[in-house]
MDTraj code that builds the backbone (N, CA, C; nanometers):
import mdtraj as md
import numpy as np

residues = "UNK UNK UNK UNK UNK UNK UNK UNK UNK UNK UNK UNK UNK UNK UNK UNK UNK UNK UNK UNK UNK UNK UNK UNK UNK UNK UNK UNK UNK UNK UNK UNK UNK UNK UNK UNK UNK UNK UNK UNK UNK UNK UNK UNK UNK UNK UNK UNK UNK UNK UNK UNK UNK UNK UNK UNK".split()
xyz = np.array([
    [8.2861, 14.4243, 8.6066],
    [8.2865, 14.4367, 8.7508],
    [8.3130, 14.3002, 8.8140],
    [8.2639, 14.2043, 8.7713],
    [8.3037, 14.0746, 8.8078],
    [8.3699, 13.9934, 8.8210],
    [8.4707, 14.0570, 8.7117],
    [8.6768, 14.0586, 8.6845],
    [8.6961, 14.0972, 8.8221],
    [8.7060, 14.2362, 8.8208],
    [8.7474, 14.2759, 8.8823],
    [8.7686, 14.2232, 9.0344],
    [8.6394, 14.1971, 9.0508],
    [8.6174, 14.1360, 9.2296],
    [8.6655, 13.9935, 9.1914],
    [8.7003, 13.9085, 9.1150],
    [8.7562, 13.7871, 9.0566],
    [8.9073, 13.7619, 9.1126],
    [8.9401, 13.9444, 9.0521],
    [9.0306, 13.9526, 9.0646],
    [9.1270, 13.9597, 9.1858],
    [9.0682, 14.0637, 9.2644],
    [9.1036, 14.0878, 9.4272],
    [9.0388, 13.9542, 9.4599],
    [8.9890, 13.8603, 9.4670],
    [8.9860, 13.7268, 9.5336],
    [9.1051, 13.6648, 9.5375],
    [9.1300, 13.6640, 9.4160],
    [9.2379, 13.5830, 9.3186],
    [9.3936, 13.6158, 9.4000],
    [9.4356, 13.7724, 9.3799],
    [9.5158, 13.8344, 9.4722],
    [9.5144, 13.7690, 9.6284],
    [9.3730, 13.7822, 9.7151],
    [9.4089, 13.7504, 9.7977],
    [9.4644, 13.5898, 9.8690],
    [9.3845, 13.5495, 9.7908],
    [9.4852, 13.3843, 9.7945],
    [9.5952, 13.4340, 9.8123],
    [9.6689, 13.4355, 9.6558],
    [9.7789, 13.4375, 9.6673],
    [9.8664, 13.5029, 9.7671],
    [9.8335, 13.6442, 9.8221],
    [9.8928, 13.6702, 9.9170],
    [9.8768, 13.5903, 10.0406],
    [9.8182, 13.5306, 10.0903],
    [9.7837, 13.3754, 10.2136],
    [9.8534, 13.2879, 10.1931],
    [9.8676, 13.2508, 10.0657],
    [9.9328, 13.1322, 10.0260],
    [10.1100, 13.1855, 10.0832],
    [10.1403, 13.3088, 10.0328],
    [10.2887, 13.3423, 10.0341],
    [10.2578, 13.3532, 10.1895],
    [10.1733, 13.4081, 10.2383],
    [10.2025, 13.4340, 10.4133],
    [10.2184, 13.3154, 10.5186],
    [10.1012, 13.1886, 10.4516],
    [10.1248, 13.0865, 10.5470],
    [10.2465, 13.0121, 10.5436],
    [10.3233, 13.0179, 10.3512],
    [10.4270, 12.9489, 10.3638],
    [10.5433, 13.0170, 10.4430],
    [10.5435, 13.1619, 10.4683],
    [10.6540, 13.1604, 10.5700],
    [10.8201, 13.1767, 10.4672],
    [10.8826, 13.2541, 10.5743],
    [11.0102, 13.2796, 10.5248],
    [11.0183, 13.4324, 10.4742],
    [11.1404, 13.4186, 10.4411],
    [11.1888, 13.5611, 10.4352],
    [11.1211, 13.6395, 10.3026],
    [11.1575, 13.5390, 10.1819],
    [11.1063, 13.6099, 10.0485],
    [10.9576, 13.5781, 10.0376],
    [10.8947, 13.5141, 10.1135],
    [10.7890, 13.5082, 10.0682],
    [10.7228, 13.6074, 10.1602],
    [10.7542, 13.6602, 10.2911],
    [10.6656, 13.7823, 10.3440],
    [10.7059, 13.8706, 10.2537],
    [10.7900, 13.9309, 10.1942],
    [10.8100, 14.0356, 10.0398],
    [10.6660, 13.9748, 9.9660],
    [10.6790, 13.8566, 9.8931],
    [10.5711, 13.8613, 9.8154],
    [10.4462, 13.8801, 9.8677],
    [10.4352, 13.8503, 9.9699],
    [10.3060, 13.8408, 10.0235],
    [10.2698, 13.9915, 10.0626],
    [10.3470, 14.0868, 10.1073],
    [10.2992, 14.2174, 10.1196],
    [10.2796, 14.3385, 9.9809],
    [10.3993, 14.2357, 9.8706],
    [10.2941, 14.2980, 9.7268],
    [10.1648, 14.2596, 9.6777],
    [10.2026, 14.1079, 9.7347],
    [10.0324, 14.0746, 9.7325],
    [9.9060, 14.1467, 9.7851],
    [9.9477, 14.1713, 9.8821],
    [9.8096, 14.2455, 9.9812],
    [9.8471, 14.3898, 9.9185],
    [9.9242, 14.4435, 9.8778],
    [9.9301, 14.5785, 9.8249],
    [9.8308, 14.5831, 9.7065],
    [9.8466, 14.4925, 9.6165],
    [9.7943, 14.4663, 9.4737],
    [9.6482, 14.4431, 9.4920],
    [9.6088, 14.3555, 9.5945],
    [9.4891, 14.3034, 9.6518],
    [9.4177, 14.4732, 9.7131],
    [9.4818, 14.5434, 9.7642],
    [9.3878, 14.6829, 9.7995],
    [9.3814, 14.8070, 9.6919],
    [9.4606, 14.7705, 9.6228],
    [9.4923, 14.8438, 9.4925],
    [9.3382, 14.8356, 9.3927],
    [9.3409, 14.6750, 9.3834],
    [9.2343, 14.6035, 9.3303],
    [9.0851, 14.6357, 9.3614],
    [9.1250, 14.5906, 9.4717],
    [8.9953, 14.6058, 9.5810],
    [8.9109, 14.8284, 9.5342],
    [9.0157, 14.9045, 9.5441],
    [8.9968, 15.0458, 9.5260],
    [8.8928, 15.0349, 9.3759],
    [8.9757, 14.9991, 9.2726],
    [8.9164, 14.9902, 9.1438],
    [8.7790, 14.9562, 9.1235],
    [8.7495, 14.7723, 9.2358],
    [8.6373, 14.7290, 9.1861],
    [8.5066, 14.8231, 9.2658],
    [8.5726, 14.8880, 9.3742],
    [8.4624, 15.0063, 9.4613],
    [8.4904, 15.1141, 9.3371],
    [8.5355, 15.1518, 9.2892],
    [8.4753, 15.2542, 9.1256],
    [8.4151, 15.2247, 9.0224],
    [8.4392, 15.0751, 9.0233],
    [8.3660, 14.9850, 8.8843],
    [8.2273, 15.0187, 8.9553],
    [8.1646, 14.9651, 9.0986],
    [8.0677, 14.9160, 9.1225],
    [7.9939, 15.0639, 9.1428],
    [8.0670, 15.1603, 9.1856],
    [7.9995, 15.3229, 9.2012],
    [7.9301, 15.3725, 9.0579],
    [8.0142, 15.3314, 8.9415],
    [8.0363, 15.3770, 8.8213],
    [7.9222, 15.2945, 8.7761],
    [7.8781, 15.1330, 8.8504],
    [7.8065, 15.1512, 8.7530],
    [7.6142, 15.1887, 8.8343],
    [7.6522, 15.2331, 8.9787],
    [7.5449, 15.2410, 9.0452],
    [7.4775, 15.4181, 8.9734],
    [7.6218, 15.4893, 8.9561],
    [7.5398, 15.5877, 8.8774],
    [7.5063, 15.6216, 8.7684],
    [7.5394, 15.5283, 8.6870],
    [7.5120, 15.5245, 8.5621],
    [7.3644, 15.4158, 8.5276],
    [7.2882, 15.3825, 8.5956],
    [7.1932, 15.3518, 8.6624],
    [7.0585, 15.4204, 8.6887],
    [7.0758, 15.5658, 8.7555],
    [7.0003, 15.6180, 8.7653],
    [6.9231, 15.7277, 8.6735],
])
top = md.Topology()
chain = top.add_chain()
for i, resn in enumerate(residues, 1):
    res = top.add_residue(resn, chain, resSeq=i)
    for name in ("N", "CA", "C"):
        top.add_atom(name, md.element.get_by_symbol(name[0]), res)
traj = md.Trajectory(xyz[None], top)
């Protein structure tokens, strides 16, 4: 679980990084970025469900 949210951190830099630098190809990268980053983000809310019920 800690990957995971590591991970969507990690993503979201990078998508900031491509947004502040600006320009044409980098708003492309930067909106796979934030795609990948909510993609991410979905997973680590199932990691963290998965492991709240496996818990009880």
């Amino acid at each position: 679980m800690i990957m995971a949210m590591l991970t969507v951190v990690g993503s979201l830099f990078i998508g900031l990084f491509f947004m502040a630098r600006g320009g044409g190809g980098d708003a492309r990268r930067s909106n796979k970025a934030m795609r990948l980053r909510v993609i991410l983000q979905g997973l680590a809310l199932l990691f963290f469900l998965a492991a709240l019920l496996t818990q009880a």
